[in-house]
ZADO-1210 file (C-alpha; in nm, 4 decimals, padded with zeros to 6 digits):
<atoms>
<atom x="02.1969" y="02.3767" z="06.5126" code="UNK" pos="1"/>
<atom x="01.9640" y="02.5822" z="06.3247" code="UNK" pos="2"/>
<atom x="02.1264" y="02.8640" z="06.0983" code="UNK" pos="3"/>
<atom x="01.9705" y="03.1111" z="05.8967" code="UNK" pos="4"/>
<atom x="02.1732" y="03.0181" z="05.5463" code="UNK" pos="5"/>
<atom x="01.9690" y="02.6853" z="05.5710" code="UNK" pos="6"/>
<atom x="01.6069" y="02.7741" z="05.7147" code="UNK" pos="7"/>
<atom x="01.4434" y="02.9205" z="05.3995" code="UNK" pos="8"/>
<atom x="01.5293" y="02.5810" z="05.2321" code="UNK" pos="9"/>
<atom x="01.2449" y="02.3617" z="05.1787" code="UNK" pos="10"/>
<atom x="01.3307" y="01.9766" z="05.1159" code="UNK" pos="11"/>
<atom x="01.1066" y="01.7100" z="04.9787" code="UNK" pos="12"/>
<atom x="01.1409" y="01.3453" z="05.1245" code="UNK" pos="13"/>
<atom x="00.9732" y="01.0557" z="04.9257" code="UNK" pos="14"/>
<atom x="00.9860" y="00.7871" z="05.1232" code="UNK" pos="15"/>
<atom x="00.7535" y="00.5100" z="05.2351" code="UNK" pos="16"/>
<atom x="00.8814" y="00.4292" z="05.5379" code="UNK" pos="17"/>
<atom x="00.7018" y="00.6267" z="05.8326" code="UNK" pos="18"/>
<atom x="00.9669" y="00.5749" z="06.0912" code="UNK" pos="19"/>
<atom x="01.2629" y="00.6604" z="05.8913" code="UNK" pos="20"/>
<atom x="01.0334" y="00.9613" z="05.7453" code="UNK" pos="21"/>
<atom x="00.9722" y="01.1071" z="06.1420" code="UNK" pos="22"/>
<atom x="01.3822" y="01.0431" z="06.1980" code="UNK" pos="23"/>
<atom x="01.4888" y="01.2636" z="05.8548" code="UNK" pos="24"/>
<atom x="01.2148" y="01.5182" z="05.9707" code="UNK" pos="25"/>
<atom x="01.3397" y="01.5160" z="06.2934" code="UNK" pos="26"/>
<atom x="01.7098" y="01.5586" z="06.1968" code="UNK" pos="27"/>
<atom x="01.6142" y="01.7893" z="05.8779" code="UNK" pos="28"/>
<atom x="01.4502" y="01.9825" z="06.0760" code="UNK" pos="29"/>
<atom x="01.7209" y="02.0387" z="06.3970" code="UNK" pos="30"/>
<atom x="01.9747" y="02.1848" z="06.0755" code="UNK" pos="31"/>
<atom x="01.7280" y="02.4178" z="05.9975" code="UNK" pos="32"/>
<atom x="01.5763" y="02.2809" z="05.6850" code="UNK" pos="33"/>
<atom x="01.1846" y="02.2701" z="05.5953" code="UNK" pos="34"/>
<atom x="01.0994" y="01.9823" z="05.5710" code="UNK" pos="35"/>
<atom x="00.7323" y="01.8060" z="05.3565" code="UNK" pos="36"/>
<atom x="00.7096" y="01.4506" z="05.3260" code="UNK" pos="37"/>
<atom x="00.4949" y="01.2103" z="05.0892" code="UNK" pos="38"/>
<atom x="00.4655" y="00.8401" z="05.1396" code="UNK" pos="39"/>
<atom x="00.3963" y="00.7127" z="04.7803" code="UNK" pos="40"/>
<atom x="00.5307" y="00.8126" z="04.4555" code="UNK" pos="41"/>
<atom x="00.2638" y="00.9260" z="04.3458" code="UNK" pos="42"/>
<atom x="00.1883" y="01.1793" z="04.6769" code="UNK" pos="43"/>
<atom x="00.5359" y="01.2373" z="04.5619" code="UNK" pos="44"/>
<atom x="00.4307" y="01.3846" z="04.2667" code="UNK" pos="45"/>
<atom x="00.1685" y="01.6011" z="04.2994" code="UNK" pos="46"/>
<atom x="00.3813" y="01.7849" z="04.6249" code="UNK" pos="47"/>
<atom x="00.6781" y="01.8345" z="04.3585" code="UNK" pos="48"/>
<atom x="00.4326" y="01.9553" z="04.1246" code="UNK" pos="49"/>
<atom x="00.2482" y="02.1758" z="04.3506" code="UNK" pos="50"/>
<atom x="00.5377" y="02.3810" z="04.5072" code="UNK" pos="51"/>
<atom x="00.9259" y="02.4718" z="04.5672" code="UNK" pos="52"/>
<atom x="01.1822" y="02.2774" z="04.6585" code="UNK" pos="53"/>
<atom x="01.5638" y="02.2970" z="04.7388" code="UNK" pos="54"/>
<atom x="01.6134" y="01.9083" z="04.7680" code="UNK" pos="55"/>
<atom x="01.4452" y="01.6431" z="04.6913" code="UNK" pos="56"/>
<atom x="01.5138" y="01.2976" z="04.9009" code="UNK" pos="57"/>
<atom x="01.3421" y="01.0136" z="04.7092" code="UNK" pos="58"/>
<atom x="01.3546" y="00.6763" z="04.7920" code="UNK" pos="59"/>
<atom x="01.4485" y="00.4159" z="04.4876" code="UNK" pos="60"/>
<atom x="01.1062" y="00.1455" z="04.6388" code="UNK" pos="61"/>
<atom x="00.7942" y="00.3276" z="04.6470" code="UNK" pos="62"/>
<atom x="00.4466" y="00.1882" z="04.5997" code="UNK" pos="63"/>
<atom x="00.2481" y="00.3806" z="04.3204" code="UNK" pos="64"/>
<atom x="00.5384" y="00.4858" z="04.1289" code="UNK" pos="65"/>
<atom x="00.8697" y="00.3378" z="04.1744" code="UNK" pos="66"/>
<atom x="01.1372" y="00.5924" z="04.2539" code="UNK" pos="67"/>
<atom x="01.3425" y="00.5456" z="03.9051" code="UNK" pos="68"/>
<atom x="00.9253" y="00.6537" z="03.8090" code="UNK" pos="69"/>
<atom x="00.9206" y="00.9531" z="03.9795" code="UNK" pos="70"/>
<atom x="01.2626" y="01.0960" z="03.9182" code="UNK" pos="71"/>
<atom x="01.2291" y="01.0422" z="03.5417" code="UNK" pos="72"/>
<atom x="00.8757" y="01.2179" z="03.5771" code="UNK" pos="73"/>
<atom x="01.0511" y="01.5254" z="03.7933" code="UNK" pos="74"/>
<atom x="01.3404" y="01.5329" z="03.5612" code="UNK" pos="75"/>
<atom x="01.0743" y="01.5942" z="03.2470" code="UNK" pos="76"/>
<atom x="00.9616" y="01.9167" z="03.3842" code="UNK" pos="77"/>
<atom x="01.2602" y="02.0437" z="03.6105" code="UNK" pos="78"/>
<atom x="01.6489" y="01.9001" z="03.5008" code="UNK" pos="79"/>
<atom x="01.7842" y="02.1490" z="03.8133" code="UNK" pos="80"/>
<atom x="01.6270" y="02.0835" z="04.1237" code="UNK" pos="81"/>
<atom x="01.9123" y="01.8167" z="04.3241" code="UNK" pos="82"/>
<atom x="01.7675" y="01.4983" z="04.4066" code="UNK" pos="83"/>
<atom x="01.9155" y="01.2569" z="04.6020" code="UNK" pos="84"/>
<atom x="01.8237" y="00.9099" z="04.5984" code="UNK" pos="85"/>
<atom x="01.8068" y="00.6853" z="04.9042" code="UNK" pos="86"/>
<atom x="01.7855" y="00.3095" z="04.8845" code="UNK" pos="87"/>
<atom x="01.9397" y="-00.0515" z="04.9957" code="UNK" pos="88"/>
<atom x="02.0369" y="-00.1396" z="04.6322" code="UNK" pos="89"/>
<atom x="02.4113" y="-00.0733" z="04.6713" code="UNK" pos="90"/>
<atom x="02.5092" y="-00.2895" z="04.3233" code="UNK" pos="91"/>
<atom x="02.6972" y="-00.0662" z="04.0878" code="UNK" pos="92"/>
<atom x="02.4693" y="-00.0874" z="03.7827" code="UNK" pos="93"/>
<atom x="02.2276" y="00.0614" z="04.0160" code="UNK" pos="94"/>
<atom x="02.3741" y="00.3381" z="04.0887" code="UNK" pos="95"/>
<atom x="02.4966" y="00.3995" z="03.7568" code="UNK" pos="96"/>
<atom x="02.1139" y="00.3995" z="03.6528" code="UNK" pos="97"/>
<atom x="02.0043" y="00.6438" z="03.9057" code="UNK" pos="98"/>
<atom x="02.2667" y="00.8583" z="03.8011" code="UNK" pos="99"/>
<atom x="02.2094" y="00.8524" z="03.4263" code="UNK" pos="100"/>
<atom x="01.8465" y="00.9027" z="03.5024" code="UNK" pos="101"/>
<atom x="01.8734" y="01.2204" z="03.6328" code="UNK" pos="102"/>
<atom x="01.9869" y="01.2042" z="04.0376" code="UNK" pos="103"/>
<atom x="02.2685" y="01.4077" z="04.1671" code="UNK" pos="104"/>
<atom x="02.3956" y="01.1878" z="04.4699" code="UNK" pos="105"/>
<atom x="02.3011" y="00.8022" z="04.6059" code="UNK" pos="106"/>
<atom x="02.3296" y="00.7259" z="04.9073" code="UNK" pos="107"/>
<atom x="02.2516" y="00.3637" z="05.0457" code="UNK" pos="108"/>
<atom x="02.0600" y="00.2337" z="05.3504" code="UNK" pos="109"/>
<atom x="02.1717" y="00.2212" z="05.6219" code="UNK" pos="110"/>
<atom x="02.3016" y="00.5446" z="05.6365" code="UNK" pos="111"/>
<atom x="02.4128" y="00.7628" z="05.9118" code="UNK" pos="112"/>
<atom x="02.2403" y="01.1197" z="05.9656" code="UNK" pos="113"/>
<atom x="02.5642" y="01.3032" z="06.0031" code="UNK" pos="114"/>
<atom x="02.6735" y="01.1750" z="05.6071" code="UNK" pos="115"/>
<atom x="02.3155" y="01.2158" z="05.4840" code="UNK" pos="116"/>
<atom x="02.3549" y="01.6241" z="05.5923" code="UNK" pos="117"/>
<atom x="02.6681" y="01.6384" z="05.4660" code="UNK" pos="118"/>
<atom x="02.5315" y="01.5536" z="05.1211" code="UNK" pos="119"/>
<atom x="02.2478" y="01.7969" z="05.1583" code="UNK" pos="120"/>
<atom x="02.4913" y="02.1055" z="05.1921" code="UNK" pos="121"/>
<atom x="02.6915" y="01.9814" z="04.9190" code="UNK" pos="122"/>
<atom x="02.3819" y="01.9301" z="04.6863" code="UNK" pos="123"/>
<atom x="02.3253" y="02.2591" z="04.8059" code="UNK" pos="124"/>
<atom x="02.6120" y="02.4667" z="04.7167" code="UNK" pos="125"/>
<atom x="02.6542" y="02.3117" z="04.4175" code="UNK" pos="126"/>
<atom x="02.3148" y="02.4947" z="04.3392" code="UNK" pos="127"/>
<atom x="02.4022" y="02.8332" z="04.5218" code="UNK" pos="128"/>
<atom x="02.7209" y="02.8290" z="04.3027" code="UNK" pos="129"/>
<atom x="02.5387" y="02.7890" z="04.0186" code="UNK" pos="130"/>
<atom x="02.3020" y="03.0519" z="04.0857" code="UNK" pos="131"/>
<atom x="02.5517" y="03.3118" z="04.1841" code="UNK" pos="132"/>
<atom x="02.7384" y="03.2455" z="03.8151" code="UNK" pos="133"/>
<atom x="02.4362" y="03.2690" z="03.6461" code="UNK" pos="134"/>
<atom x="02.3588" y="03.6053" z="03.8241" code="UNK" pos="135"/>
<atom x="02.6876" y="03.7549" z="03.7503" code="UNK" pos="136"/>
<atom x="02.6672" y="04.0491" z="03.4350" code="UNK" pos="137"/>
<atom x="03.0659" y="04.1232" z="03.3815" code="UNK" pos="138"/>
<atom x="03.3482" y="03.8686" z="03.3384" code="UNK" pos="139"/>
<atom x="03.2812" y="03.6090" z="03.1554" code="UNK" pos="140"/>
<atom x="03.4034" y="03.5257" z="02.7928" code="UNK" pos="141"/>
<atom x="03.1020" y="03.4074" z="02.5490" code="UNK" pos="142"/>
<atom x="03.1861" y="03.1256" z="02.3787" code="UNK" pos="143"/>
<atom x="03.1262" y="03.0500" z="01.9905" code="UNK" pos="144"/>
<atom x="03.1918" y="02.7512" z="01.9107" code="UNK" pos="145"/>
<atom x="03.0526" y="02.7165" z="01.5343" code="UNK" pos="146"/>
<atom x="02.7020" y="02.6766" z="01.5522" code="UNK" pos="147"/>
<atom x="02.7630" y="02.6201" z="01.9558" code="UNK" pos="148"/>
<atom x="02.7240" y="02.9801" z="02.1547" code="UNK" pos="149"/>
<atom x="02.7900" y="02.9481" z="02.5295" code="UNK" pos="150"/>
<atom x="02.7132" y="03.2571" z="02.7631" code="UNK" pos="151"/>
<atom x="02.8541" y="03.1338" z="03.1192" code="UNK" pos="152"/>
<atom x="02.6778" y="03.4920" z="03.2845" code="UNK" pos="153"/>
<atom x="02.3296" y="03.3209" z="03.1989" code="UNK" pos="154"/>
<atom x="02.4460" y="02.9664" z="03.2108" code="UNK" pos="155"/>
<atom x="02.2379" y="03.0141" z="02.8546" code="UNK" pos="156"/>
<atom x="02.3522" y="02.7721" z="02.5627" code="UNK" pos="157"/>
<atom x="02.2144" y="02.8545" z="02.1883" code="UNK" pos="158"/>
<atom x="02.2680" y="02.5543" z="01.9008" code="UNK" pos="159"/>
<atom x="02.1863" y="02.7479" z="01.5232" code="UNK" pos="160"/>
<atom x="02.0473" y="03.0071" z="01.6959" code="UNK" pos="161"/>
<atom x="01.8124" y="02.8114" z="01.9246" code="UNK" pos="162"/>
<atom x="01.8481" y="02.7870" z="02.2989" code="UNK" pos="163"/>
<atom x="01.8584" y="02.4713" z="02.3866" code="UNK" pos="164"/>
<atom x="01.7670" y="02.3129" z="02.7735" code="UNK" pos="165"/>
<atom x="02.0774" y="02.1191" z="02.9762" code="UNK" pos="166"/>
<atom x="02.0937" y="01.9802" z="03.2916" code="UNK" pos="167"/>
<atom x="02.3349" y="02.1580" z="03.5502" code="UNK" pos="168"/>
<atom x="02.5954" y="01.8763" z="03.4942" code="UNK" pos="169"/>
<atom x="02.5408" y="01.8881" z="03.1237" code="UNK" pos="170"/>
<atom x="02.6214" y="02.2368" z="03.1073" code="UNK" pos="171"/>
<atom x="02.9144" y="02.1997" z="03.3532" code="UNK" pos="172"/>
<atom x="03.0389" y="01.9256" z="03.1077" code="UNK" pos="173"/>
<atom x="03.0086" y="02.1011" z="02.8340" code="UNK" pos="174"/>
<atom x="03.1125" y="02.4440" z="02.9446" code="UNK" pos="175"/>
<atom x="03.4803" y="02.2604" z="03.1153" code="UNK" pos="176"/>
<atom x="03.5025" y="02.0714" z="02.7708" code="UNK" pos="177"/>
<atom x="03.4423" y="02.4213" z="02.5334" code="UNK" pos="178"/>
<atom x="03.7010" y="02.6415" z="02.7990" code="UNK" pos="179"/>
<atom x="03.9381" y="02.4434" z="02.6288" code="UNK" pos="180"/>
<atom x="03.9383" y="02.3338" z="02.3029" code="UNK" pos="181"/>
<atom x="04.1414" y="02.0514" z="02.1895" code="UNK" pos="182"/>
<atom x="04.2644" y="01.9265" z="02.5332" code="UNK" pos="183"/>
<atom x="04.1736" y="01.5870" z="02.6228" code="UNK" pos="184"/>
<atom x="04.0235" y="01.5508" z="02.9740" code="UNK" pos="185"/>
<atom x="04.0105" y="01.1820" z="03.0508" code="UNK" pos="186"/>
<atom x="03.6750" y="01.0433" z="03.2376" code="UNK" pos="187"/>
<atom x="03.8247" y="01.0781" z="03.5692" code="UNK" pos="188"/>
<atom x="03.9238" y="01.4331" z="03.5314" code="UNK" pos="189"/>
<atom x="03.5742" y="01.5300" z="03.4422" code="UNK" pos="190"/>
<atom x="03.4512" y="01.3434" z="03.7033" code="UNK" pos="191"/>
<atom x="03.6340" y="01.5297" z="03.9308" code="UNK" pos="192"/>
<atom x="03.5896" y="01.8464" z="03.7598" code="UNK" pos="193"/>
<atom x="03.2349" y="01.8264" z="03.7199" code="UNK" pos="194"/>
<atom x="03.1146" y="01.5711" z="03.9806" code="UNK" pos="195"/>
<atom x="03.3273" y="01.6953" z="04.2411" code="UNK" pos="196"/>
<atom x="03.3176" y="01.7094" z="04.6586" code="UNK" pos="197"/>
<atom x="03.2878" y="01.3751" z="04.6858" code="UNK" pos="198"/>
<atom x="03.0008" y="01.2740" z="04.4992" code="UNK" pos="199"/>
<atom x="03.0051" y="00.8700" z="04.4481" code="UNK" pos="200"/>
<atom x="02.9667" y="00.8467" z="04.0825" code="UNK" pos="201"/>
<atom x="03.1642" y="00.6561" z="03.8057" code="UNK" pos="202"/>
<atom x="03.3226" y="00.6788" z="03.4618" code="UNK" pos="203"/>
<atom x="03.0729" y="00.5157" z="03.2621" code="UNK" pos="204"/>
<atom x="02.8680" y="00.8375" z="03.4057" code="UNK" pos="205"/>
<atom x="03.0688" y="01.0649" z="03.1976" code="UNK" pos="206"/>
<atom x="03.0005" y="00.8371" z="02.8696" code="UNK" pos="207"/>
<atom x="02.5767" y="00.9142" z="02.9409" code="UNK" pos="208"/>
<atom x="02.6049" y="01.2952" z="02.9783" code="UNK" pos="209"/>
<atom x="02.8229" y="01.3126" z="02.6719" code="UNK" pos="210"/>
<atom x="02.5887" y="01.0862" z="02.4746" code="UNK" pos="211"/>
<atom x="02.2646" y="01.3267" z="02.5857" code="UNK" pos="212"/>
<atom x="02.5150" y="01.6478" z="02.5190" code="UNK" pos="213"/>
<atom x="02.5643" y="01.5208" z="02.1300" code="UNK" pos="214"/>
<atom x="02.2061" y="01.4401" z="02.1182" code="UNK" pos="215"/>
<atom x="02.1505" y="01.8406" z="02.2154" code="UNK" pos="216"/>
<atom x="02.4324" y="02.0256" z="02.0163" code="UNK" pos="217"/>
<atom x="02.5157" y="01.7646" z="01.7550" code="UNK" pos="218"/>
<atom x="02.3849" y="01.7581" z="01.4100" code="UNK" pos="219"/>
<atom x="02.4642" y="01.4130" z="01.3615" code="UNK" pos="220"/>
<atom x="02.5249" y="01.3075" z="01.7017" code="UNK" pos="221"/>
<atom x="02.6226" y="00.9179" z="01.5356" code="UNK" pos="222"/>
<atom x="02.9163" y="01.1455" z="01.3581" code="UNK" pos="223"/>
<atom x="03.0093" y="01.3853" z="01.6482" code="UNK" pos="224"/>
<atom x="03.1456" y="01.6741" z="01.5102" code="UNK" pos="225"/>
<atom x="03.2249" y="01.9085" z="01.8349" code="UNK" pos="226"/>
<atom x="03.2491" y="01.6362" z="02.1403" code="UNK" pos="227"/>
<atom x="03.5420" y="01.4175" z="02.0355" code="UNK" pos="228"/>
<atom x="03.6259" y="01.0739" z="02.1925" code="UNK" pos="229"/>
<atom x="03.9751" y="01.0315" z="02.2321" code="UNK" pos="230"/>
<atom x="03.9532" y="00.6177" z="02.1922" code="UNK" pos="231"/>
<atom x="04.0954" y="00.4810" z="02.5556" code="UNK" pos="232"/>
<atom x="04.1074" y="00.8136" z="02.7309" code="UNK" pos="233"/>
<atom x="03.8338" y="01.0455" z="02.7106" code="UNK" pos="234"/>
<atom x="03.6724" y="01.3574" z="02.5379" code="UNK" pos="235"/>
<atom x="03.8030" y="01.6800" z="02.4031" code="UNK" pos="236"/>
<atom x="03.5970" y="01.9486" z="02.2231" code="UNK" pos="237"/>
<atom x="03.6985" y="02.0045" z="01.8503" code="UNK" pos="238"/>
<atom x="03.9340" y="02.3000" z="01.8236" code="UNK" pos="239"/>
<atom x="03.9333" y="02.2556" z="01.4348" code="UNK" pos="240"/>
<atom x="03.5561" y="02.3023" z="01.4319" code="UNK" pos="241"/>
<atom x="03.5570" y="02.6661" z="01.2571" code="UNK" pos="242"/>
<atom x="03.7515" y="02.5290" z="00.9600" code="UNK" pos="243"/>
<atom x="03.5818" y="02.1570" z="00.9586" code="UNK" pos="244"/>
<atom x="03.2171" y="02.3535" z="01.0021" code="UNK" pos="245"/>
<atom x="02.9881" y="02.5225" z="00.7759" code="UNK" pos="246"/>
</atoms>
């Protein structure tokens, strides 16, 4: 049924196959959503470059530019926009790679329309969430963290003064790691604080974003100073940090 919370949305599908590319369309299109489709990676890549999207649906085989291709070249120039990867490799490391790389959900062929929605609107409020916090002016605490300052109105994060760029699940890592300092969360408790509604993911997903978080906010990021691992449980953000930093 078509509804007016999802008809402004505009969704990108990458996909080579024309048959399954007329059935998403179709079905895209009956929930309201508008839908533009490319058949290569590389038609993939100039429609991403050359407008707005919501969603983007991107197949993992393309001819041009392989899928893993394209979503490292969209993830370069936009780390916000949800993309969700369709494709009939269902081995773990796979999805663990797509996932480090920069997609937001997996979901493998074949796959039934009524799931494959589902996802959408969860891709989708995770973004509308996101907006609305980053919109709000009053109550929230800014958080300075040494050299670290965290504004959760603007979703803005400054390292030594400098504002530095972070995914959405980056900053959601980082922000439910510097709320409370000196608590261990163990990999499964992020993933289910950060990566939550039902998103198929896995721990060694945790280990990436905190790897590419110390690479953004650490000096050293081989001697972590604010990201802690707690050896055979998880992380915890340094709550010693204003007497241990400069």
């Amino acid at each position: 049924m078509n509804s007016t919370a999802t008809r402004t949305k505009k969704v990108l599908v990458v996909e080579d196959d024309r048959e399954l590319v007329d059935l998403l369309a179709l079905h895209l299109d009956a929930e309201g959503y508008q839908v533009t489709a490319a058949v290569d990676g590389e038609a993939g890549l100039r429609a991403f470059q050359g407008g707005r999207y919501d969603l983007v649906i991107l197949d993992w085989m393309l001819p041009s530019l392989t899928g893993i291709e394209l979503l490292q070249e969209l993830r370069r120039g936009d780390p916000r926009t949800p993309v969700l990867m369709l494709t009939a490799r269902g081995e773990e490391a796979d999805k663990v790679l797509g996932l480090e790389l920069g997609c937001d959900d997996y979901l493998v062929k074949p796959f039934g329309m009524r799931e494959l929605t589902a996802r959408i609107k969860v891709l989708l409020r995770r973004i509308t969430r996101a907006e609305e916090l980053a919109q709000r002016r009053t109550g929230d605490t800014i958080l300075e963290l040494g050299n670290v300052v965290i504004d959760p109105s603007k979703r803005r994060v400054t390292v030594r003064g400098k504002e530095i760029t972070l995914t959405v699940k980056e900053y959601d890592l980082l922000h439910n790691l510097a709320s409370h300092p000196g608590r261990t969360f163990s990999r499964r408790q992020l993933l289910d604080r950060v990566w939550k509604e039902g998103a198929d993911v896995f721990e060694h997903t945790v280990n990436s974003h905190v790897n590419r978080l110390r690479n953004k906010i650490e000096e050293n990021p081989n001697q972590p100073r604010l990201i802690l691992t707690v050896w055979g449980v998880g992380y915890r953000y340094n709550d010693d940090f204003l007497e241990d930093m400069p």
